[in-house]
N, CA, C and O of each residue as an XYZ file, in Angstrom:
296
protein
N     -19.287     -2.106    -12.923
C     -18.705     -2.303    -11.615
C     -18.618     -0.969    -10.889
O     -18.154     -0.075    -11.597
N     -19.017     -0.543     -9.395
C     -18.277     -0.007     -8.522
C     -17.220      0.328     -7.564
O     -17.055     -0.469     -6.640
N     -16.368      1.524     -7.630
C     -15.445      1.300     -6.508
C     -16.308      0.948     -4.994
O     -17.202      1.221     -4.194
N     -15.577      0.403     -5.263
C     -15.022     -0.249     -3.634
C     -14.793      1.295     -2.411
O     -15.151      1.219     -1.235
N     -14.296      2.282     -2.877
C     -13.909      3.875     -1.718
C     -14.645      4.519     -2.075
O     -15.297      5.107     -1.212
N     -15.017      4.823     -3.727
C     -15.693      6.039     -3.725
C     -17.357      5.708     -4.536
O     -18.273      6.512     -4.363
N     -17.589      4.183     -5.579
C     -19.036      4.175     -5.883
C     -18.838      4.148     -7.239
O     -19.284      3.277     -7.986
N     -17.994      5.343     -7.654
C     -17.765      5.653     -9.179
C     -17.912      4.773     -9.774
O     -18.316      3.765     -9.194
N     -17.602      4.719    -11.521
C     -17.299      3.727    -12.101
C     -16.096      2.992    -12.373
O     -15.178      3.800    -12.514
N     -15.694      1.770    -12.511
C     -14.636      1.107    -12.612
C     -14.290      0.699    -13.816
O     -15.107     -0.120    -14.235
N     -13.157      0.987    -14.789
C     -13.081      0.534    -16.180
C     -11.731     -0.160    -15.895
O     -10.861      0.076    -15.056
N     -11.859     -1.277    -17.057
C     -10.511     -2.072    -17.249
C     -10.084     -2.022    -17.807
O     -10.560     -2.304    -18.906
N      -8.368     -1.514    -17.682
C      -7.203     -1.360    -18.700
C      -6.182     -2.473    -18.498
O      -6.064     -3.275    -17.572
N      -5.425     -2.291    -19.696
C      -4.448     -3.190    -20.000
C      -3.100     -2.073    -20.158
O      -2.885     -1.278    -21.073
N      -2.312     -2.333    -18.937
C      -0.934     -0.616    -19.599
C       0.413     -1.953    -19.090
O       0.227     -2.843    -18.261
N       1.345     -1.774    -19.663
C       2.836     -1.786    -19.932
C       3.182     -2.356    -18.372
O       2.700     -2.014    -17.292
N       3.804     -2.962    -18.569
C       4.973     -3.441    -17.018
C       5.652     -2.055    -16.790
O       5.731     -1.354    -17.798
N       6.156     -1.543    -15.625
C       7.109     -0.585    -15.360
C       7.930     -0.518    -15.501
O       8.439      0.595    -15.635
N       8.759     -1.816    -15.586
C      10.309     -2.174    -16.061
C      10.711     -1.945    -17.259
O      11.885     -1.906    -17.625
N       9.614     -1.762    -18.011
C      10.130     -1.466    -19.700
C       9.538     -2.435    -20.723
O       9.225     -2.347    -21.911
N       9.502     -3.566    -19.627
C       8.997     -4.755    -20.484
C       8.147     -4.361    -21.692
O       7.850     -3.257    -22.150
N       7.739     -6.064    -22.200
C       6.278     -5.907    -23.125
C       5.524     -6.574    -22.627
O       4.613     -7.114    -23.255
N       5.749     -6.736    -21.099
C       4.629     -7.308    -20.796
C       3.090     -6.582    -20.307
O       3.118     -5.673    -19.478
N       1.804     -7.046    -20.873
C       0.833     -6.210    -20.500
C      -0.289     -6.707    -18.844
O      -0.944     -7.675    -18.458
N      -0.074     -5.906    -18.559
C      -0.828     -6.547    -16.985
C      -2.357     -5.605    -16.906
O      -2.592     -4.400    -16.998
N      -2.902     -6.376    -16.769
C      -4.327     -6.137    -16.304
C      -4.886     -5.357    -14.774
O      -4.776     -5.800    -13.630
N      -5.518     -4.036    -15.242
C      -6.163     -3.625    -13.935
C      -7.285     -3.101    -13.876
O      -8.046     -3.057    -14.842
N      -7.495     -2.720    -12.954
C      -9.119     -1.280    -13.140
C      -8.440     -0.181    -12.480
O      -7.389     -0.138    -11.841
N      -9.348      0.744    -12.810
C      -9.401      2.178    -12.223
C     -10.683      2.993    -11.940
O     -11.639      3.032    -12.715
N     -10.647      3.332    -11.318
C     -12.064      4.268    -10.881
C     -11.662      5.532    -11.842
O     -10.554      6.067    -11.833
N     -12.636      5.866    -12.577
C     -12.436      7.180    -13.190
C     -13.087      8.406    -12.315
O     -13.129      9.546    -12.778
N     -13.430      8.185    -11.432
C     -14.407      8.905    -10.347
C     -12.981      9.520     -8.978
O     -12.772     10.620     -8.466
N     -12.370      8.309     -8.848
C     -11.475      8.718     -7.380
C      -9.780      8.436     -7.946
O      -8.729      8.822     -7.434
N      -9.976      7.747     -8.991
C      -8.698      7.069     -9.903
C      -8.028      6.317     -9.078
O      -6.817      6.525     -9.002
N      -8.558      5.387     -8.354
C      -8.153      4.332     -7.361
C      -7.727      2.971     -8.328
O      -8.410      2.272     -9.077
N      -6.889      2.947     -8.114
C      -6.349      1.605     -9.118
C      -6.061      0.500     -8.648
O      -5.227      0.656     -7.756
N      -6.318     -0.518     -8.790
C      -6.472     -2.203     -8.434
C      -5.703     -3.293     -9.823
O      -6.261     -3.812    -10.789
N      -4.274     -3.326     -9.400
C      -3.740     -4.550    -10.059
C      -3.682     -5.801     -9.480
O      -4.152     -5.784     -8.342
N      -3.223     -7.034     -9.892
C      -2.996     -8.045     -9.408
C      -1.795     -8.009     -7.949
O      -1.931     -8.843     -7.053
N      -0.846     -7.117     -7.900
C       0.018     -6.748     -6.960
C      -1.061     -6.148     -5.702
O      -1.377     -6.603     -4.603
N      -1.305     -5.343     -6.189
C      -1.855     -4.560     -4.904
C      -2.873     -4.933     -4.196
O      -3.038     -4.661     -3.007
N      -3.919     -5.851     -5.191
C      -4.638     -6.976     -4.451
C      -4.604     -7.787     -3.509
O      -5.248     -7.981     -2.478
N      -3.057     -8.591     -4.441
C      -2.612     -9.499     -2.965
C      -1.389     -8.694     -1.873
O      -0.581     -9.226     -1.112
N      -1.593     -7.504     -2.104
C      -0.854     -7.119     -1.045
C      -1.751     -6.635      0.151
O      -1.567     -6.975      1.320
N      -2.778     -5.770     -0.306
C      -4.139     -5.703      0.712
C      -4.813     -6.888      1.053
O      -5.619     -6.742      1.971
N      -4.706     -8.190      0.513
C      -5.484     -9.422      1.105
C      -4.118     -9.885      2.276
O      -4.400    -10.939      2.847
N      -3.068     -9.437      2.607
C      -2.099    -10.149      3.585
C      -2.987     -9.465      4.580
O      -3.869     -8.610      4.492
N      -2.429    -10.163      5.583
C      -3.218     -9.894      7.412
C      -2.335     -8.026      7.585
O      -1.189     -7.856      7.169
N      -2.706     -7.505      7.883
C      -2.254     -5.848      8.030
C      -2.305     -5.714      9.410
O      -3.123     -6.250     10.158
N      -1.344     -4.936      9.729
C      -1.388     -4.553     11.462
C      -2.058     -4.115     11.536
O      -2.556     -3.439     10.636
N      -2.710     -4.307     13.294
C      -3.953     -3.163     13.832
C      -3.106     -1.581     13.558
O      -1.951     -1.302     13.238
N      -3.964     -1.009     13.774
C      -3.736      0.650     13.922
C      -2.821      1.009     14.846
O      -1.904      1.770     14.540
N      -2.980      0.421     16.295
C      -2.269      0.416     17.361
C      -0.716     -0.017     16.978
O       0.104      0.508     17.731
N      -0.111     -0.935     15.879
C       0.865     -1.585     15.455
C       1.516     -0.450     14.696
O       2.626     -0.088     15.086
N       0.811      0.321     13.380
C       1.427      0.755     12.536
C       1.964      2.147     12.561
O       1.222      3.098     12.805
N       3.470      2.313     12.269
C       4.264      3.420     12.434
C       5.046      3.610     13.575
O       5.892      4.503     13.617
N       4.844      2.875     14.470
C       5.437      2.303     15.687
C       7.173      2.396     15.589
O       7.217      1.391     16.298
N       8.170      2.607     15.421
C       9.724      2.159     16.030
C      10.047      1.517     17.321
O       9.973      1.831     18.509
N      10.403      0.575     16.687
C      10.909     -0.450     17.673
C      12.041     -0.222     18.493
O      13.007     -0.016     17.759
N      12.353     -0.167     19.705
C      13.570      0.127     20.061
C      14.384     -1.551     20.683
O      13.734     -2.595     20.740
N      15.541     -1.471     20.996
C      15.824     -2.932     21.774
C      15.387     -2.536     23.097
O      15.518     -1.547     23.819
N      14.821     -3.665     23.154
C      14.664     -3.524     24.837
C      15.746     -3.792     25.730
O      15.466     -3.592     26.912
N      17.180     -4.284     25.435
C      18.284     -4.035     26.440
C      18.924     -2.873     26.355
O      19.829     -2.593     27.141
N      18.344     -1.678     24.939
C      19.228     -0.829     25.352
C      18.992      0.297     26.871
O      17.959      0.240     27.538
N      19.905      1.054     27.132
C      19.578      1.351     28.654
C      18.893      2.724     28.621
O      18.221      3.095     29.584
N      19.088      3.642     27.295
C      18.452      4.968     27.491
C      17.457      4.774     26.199
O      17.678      3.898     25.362
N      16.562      5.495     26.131
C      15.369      5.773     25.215
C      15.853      6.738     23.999
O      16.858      7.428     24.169
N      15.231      6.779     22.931
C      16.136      7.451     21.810
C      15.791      8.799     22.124
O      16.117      9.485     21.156
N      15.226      9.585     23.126
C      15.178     11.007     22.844
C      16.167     11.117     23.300
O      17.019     11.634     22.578
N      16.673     10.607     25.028
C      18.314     10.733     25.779
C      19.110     10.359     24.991
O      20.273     10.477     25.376
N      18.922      9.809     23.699
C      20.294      9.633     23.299
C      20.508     10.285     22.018
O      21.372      9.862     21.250
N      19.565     11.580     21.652
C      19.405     12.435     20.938
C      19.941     13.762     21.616
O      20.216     14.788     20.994
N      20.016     13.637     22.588
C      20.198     15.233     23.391
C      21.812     15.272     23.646
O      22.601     16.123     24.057
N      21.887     14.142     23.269
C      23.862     13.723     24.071
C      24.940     14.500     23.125
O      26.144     14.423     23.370
């Protein structure tokens, strides 16, 4: 198999839950870029992702009356 970012090769391990458990979960890794692909992070990159334009953004309310820099200077 190839990564997917960098081409390298992809090997499959079996390592430990993080919690301590005994449970063993299945992933790959690129030994080339060490990009790692579990079952979590899979389906977290298959959800719909904001455009670019969306992400890192702060939301402010729109009834409040001053903008957060004026109400940084106060």
């Amino acid at each position: 198999m190839a990564c997917a970012r960098c081409g390298g090769l992809i090997v499959k391990e079996a390592v430990y839950d993080r919690e301590g458990s005994s449970q063993l979960v299945e992933m790959t890794r690129c030994l080339q870029c060490g990009n790692i692909e579990d079952p979590v992070s899979v389906r977290n990159r298959a959800q719909v992702a904001l455009p670019p334009s969306q992400r890192g953004k702060v939301r402010r309310d729109p009834e409040h009356p001053f903008p957060p820099i004026q109400l940084a200077k106060e």
